[in-house]
C-alpha positions as a printed NumPy array, in Angstrom:
array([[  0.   ,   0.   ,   0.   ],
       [  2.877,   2.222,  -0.112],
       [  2.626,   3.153,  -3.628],
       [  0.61 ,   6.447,  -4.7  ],
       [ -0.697,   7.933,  -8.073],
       [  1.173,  11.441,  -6.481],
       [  3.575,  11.958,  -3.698],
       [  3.7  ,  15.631,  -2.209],
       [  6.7  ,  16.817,  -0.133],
       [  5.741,  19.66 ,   1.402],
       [  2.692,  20.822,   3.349],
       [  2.433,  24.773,   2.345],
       [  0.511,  26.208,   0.443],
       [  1.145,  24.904,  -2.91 ],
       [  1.814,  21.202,  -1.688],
       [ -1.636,  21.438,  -0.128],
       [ -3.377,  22.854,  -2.841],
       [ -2.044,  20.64 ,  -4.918],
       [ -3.047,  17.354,  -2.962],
       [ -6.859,  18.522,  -2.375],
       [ -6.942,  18.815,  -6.333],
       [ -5.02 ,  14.988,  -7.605],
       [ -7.85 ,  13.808,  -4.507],
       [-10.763,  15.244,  -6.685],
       [ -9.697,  14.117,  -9.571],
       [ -9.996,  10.623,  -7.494],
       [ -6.   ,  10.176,  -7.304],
       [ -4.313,   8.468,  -4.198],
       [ -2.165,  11.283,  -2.553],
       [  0.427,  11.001,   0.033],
       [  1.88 ,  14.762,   1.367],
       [  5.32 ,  14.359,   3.395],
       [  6.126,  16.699,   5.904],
       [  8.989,  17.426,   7.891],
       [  7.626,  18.856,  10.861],
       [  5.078,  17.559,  13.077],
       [  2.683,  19.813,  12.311],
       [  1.168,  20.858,   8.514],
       [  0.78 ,  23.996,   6.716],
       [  5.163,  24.813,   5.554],
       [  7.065,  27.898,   6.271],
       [  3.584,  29.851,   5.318],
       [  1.726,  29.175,   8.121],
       [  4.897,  28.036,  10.975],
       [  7.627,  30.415,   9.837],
       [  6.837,  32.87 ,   7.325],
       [  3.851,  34.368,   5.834],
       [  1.409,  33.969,   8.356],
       [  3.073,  34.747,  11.347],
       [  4.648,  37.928,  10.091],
       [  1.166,  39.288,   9.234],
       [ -0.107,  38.757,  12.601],
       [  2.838,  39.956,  14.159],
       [  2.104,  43.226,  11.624],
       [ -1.548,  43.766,  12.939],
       [ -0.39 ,  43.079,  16.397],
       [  1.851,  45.729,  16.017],
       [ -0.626,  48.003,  14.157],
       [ -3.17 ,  47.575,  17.11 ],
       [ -1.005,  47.694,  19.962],
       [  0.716,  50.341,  19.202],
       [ -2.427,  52.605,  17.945],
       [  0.133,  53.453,  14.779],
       [ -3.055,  54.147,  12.333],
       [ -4.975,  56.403,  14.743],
       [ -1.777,  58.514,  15.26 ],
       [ -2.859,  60.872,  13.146],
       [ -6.643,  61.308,  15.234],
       [ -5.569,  60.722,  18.678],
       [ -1.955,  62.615,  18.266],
       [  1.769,  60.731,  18.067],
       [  1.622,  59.49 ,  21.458],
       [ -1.471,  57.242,  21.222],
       [ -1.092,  53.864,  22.209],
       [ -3.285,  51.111,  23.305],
       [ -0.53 ,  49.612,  25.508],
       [  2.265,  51.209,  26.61 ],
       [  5.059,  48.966,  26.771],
       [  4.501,  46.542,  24.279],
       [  6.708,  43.164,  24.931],
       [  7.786,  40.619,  22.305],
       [  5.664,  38.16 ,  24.388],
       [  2.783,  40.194,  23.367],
       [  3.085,  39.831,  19.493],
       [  3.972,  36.313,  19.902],
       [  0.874,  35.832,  21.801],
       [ -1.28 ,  36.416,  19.089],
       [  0.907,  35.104,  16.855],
       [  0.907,  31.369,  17.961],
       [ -3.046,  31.362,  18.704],
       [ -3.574,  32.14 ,  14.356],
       [ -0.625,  29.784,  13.751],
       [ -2.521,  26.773,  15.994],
       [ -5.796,  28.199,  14.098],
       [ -4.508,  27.368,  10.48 ],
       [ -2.801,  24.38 ,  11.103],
       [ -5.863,  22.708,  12.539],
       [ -7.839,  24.392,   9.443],
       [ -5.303,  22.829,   7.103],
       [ -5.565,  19.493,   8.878],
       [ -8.84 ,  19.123,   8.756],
       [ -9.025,  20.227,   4.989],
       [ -6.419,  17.071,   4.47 ],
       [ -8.392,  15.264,   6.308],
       [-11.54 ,  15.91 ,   4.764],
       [-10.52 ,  15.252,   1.429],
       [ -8.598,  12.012,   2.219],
       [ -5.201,  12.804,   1.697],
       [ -2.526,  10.745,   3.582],
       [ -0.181,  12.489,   5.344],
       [  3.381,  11.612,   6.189],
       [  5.662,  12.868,   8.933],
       [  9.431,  12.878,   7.956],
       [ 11.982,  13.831,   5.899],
       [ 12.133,  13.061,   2.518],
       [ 14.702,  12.237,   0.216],
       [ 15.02 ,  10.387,  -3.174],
       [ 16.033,   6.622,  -3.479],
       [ 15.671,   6.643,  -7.652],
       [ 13.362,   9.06 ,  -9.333],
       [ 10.209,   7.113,  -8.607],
       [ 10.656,   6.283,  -4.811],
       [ 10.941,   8.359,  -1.904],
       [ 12.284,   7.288,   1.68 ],
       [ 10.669,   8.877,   4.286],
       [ 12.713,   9.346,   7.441],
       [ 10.97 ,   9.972,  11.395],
       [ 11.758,   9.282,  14.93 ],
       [  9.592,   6.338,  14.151],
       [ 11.733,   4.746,  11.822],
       [ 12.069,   5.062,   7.65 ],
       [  9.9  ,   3.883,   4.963],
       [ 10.006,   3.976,   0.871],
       [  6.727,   4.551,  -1.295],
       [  6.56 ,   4.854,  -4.784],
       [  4.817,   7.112,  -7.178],
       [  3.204,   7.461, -10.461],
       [  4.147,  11.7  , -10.493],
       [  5.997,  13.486,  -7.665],
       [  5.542,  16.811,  -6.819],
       [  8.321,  18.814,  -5.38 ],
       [  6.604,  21.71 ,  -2.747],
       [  9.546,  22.253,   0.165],
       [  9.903,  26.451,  -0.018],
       [ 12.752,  27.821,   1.402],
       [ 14.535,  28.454,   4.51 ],
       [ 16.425,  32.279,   5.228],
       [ 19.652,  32.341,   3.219],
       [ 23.005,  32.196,   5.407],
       [ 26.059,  33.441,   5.13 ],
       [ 30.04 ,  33.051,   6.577],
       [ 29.96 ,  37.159,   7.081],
       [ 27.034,  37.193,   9.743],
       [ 27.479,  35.012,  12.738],
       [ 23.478,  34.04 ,  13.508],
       [ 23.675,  33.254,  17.623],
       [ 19.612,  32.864,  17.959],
       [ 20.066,  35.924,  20.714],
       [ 20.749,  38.808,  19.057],
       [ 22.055,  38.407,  15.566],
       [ 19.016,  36.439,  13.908],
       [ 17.304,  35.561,  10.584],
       [ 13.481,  36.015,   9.641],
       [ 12.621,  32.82 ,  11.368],
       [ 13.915,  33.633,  14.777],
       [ 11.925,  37.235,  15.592],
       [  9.733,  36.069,  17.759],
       [ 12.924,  34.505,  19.734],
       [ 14.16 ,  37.893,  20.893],
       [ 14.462,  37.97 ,  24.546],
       [ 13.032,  41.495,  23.812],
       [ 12.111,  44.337,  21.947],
       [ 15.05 ,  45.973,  21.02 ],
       [ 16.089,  49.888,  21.305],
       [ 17.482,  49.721,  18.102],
       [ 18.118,  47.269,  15.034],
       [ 20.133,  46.928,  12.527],
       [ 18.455,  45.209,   9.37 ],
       [ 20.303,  43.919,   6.739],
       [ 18.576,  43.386,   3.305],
       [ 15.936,  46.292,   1.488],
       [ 13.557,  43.236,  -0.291],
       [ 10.179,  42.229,   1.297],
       [ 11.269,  40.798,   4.421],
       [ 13.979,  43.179,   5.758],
       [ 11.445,  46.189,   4.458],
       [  8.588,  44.195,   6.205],
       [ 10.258,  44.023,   9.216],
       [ 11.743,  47.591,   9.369],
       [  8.516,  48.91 ,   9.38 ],
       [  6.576,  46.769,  12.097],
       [  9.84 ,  47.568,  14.151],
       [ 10.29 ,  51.46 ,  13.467],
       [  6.205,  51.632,  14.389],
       [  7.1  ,  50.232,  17.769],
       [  9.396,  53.163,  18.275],
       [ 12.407,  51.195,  18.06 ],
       [ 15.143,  53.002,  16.026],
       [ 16.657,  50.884,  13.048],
       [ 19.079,  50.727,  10.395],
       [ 18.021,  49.339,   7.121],
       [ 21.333,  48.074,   4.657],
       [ 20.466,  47.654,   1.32 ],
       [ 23.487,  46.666,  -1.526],
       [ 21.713,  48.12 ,  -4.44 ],
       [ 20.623,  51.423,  -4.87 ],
       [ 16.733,  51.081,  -4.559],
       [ 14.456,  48.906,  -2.07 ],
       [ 11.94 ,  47.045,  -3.763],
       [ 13.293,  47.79 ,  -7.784],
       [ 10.633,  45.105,  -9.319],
       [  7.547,  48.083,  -7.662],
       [  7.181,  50.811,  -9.228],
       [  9.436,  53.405,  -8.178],
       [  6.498,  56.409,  -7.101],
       [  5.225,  53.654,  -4.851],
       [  8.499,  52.581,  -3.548],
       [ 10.004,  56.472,  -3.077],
       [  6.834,  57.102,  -0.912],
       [  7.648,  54.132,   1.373],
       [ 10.766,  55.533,   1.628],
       [ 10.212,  58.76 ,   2.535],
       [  7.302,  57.073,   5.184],
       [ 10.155,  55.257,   6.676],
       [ 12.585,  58.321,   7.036],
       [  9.618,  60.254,   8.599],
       [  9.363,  57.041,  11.094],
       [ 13.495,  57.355,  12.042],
       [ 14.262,  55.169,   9.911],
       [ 18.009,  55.436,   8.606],
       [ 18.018,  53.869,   5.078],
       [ 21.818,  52.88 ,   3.735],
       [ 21.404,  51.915,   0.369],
       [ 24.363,  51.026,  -2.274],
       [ 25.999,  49.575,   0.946],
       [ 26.934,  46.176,   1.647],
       [ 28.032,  44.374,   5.125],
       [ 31.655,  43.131,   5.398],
       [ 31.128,  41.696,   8.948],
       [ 29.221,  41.26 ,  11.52 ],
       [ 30.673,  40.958,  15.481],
       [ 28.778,  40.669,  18.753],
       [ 30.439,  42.997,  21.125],
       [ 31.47 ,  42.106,  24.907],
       [ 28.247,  44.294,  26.554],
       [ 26.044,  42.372,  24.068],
       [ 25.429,  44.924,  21.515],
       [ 26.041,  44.407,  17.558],
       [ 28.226,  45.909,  15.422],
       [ 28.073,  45.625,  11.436],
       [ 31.05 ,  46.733,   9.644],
       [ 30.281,  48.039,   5.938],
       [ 32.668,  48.021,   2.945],
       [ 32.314,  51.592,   3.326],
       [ 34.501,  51.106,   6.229],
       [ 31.249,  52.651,   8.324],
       [ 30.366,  51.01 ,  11.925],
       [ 27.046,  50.569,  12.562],
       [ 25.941,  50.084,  15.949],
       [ 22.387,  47.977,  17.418],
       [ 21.421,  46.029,  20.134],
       [ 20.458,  43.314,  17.413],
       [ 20.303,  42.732,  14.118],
       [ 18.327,  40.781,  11.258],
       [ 19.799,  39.125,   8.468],
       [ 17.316,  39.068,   5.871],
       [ 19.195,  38.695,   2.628],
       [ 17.558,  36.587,   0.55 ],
       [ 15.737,  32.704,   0.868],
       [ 17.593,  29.454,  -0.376],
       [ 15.488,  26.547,  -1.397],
       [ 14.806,  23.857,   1.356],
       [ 16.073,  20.931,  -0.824],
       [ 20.029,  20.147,   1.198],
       [ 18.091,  16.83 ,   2.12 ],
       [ 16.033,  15.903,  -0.56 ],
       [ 18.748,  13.987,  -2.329],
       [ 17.92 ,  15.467,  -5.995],
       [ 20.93 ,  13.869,  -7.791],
       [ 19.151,  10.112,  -6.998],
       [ 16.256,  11.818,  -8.823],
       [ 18.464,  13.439, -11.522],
       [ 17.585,  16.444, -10.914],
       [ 19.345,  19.557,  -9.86 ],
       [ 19.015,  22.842,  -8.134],
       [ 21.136,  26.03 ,  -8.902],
       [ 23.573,  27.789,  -6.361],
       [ 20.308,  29.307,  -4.218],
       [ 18.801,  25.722,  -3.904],
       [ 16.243,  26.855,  -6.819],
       [ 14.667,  23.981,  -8.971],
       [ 14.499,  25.1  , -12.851],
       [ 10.937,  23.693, -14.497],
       [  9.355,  24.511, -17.793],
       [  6.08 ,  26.826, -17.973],
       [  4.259,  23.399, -16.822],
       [  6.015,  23.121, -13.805],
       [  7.873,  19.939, -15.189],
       [ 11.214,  19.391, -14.522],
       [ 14.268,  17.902, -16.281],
       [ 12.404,  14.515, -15.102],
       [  8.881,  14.376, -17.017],
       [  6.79 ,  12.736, -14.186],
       [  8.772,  14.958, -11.146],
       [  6.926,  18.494, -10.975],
       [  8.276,  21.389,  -8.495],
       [  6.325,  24.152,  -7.372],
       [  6.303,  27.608,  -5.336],
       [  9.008,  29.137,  -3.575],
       [ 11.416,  26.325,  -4.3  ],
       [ 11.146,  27.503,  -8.346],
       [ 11.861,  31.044,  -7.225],
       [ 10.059,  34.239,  -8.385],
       [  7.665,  35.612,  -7.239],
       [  7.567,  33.28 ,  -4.112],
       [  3.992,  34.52 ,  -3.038],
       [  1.547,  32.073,  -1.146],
       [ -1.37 ,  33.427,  -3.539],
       [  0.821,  32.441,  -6.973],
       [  2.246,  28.875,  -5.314],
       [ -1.327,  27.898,  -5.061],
       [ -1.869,  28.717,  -8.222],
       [  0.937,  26.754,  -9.339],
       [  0.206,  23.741,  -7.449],
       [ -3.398,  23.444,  -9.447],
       [ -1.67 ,  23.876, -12.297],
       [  0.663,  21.149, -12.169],
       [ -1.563,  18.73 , -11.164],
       [ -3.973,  19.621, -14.033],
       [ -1.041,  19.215, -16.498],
       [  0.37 ,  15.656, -14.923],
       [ -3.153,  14.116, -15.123],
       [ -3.257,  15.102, -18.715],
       [ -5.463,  18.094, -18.539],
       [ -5.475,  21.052, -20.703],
       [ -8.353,  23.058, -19.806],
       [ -6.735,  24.238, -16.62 ],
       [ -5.343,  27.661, -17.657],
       [ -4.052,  30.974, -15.477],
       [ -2.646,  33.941, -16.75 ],
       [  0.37 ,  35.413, -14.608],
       [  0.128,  38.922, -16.097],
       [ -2.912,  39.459, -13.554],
       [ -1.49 ,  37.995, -10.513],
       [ -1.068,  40.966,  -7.299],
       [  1.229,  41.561,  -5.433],
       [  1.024,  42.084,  -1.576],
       [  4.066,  43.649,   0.503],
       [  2.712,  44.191,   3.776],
       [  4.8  ,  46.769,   5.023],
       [  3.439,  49.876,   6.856],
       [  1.646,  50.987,   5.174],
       [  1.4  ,  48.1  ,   2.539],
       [  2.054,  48.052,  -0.711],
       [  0.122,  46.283,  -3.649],
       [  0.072,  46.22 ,  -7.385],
       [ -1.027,  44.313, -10.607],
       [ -0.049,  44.882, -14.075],
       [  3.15 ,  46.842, -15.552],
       [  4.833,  49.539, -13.71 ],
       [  5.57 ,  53.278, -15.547],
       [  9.304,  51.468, -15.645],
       [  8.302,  48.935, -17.648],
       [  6.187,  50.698, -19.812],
       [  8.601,  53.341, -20.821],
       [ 10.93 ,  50.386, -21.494],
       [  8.481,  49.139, -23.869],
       [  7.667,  52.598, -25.328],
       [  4.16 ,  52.381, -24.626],
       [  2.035,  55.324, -24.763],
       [  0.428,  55.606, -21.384],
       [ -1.36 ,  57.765, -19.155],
       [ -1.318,  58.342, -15.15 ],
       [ -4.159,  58.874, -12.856],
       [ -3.268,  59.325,  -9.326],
       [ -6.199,  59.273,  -6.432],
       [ -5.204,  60.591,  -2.385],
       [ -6.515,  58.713,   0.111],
       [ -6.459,  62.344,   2.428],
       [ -8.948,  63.813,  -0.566],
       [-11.178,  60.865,  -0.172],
       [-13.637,  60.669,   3.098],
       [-12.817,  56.908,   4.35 ],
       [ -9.019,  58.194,   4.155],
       [ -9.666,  60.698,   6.68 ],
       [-12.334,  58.303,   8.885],
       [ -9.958,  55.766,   9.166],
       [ -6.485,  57.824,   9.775],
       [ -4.436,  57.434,   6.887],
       [ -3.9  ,  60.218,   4.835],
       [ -0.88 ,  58.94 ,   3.428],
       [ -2.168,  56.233,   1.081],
       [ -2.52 ,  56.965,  -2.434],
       [ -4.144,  54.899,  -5.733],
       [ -2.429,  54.92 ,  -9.352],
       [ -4.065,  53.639, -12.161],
       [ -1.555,  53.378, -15.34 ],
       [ -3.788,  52.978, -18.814],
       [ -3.081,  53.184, -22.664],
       [ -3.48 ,  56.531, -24.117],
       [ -4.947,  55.715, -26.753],
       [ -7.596,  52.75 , -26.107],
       [ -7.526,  53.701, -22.45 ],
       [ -7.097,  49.796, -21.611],
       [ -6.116,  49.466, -18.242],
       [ -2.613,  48.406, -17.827],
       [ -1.847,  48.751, -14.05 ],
       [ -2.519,  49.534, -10.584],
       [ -0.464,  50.744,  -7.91 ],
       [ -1.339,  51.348,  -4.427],
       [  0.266,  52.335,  -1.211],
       [ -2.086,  52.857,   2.309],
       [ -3.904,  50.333,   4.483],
       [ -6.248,  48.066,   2.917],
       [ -4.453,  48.261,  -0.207],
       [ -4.077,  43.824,  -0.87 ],
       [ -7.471,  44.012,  -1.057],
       [ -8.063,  47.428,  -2.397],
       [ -6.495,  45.796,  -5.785],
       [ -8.505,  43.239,  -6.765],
       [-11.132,  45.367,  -7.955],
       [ -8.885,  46.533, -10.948],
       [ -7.352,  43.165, -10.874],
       [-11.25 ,  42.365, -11.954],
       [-11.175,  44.993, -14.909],
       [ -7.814,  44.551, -15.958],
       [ -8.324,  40.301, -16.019],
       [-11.937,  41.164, -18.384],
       [ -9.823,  43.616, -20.483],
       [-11.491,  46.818, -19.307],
       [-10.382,  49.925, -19.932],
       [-10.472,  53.741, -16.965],
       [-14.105,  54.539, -18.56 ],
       [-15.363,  51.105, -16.311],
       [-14.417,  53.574, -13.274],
       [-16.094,  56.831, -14.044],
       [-19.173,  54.666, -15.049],
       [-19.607,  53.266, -11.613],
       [-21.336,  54.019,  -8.6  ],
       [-19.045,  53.036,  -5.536],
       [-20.329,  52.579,  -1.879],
       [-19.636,  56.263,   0.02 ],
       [-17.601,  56.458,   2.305],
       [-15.384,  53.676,   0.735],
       [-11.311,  53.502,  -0.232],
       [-12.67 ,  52.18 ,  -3.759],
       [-13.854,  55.556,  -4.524],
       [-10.146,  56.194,  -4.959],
       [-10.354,  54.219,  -8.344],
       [-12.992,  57.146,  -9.46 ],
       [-11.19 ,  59.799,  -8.309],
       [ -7.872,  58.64 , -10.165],
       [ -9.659,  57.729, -13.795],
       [-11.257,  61.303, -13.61 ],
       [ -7.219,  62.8  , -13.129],
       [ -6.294,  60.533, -15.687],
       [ -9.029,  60.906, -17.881],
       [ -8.498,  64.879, -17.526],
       [ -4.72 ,  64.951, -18.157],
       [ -5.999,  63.287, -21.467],
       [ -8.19 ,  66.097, -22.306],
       [ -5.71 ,  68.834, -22.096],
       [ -4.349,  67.069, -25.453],
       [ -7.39 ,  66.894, -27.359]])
């Protein structure tokens, strides 16, 4: 009975989704995990608990009301790591049981252990219990990754950690030093500059964030200056030493000293696959542990599929989901499973979050398309002001000369969900007249799509 029509390593998001869907198509499915509970780095280590430690922070520290109740508003004063993790590990016990019982519903089989490849058709699973080998039809590849290391940065667990030991610090920190500007060092910089601690962000290239679009990513920056941030971009670490009273020192190429009483290194992800044994398999991964697979998901072996973060960009929960249904549609033979990548979102849920769909103004101008901006404030609009943030602000990029819509860009609260309504109209083809056609709920933040078509739509007219 050890022999499957698809094996799954890896409980996340895409692993999971993928399981539920080989079960409905009346497959036998076995999903190996490594830890003892389900649910990946998503839901144990990564996505999920940095959210809720992000609107722990948000509440706590009163950081949207600010602007109502005056910079000193708080709802507790002296907020303790203890604290976020508190409500951190009751939505992390929440989702694994809700992913458990969603396997369990649906009949898949799940294994506890490591896995690693015997030949490229059977898998030895390894526990405390003992090892066994099962066989499969297809295997799908679904591990993520684990935070990047490296020989320059000494990680102690104390106070020089990676992304998956914040909620380890003995406490909240005066000030931090964070080293990488991508999602999870920008992520992180803001929950911990809206606490009122004082950090450092070091970035090696010139920009945070260069794959946004830059308006969206220069007004994050200049939200994080206005929060104390210090931002040292073009910089990169040359050491980092823990100093006799316990503080942290990172030494720059620069030859500058920067001083904290911790630090998080959050350079990059490598892909969890050091004991998957991919050479029995024959397959390989490149220098960052990624797995290289065709536009189906296949790779160099025809019936051994990989899928999110372990493939690389864009490593989003929402897109390995997508990819897991996907795969599983293509190795049961079925073509009318289709998804279109140019309308995926993007979510970076920094403070205040970011989100976008479709090109950016880089991109375009790249491309020499003719395009036109409208731009909508969230302090002009009434639910800006109601809820606080009058710092947010919509931007809808369309063609000037069919006025298709080509993207959206958004930073201020609520803006992950704020996009899928011209994630909607750009997925149906629509073009900016779809907004000044429609009546939207007052007060709402989706009035902002209105009020930006109408400045697009009138920056048109000044040519005609």
């Amino acid at each position: 009975m050890n022999e499957y029509d698809l094996l799954v390593i890896g409980s996340g998001p895409s692993g999971q989704r993928a399981a539920v869907a080989a079960v409905k198509r009346g497959k036998r499915v076995a999903l190996i995990e490594m830890r003892d509970v389900v649910g990946g780095v998503c839901i144990n280590t990564g996505t999920i608990p940095s959210k809720t430690m992000r609107e722990a922070v948000l509440h706590l520290s009163g950081y949207n009301y600010r602007s109502v109740y005056g910079m000193n508003y708080r709802v507790k004063e002296k907020i303790t790591m203890a604290d976020l993790a508190f409500r951190v590990q009751h939505v992390i016990k929440t989702e694994v049981d809700v992913t458990e019982a969603q396997l369990s519903r649906n009949g898949v089989e799940v294994l506890t252990g490591i896995a690693s490849f015997e030949d490229p058709t059977h898998v030895r699973v390894t526990s405390s219990r003992g090892a066994s080998v099962y066989a499969a039809e297809n295997i799908l590849i679904a591990v993520g990754t684990k935070p990047a290391a490296s020989a320059k940065v000494p990680i102690n667990g104390r106070t020089i950690i990676d992304s998956d030991q914040i909620l380890d610090l003995p406490e909240l920190p005066k000030t931090l030093i964070v080293v990488g500007g991508g999602v999870i060092g920008v992520e992180y910089t803001c929950m911990f500059s809206a606490l009122g601690v004082r950090v450092t962000l070091i970035e090696k290239r010139p920009k945070l964030l260069e794959f946004a679009d830059q308006e969206i990513v220069e007004a994050l920056s200049y939200h994080l200056r206005d929060t104390r941030v210090t931002m040292r971009t073009g910089e990169e670490v040359e050491s980092v030493e823990e100093m006799p009273d316990g503080s942290v020192v990172a030494n720059l190429e620069s030859k500058k000293r920067i001083s904290g009483n911790a630090l998080l290194y959050a350079v990059g992800r490598q892909g969890n696959v050091s004991e998957l044994n991919l050479p029995a398999a024959g397959i390989e991964a490149d220098s960052r542990g990624r797995i290289p697979v065709d536009k189906d998901f296949r790779t160099k072996q025809a019936h051994i599929y990989a899928v999110g973060d372990v493939i690389g960009f864009p490593s989003l929960a929402s897109v390995s989901m997508e990819q897991g249904r996907i795969a599983v549609a293509r190795m049961f033979n079925d073509e009318s499973v289709h998804t279109n990548p140019s309308v995926y979102p993007y979510g970076i849920y920094t403070i205040p979050e970011i989100s976008f769909i479709g090109k950016t103004e880089e991109q375009l101008t790249d491309e020499d398309v003719p395009y036109e901006v409208g731009v909508a404030y969230y302090r002009e609009i009434a639910r800006g002001q109601i809820r606080g943030d009058t710092t947010g602000r919509l931007k809808l990029i369309f063609h000037r000369q069919n006025k298709q819509l080509l993207g959206v860009h958004i930073i201020g609260e609520g803006a992950a969900e704020l996009v899928h309504i011209g994630q909607a109209v750009m997925t149906l083809g629509g073009t900016v007249d779809y907004f000044i056609e429609t009546v939207f709920n007052y007060p709402t933040l989706a009035e902002c799509y209105k009020a930006a078509a109408f400045n697009g739509i009138n920056r048109l007219s000044r040519f005609e």
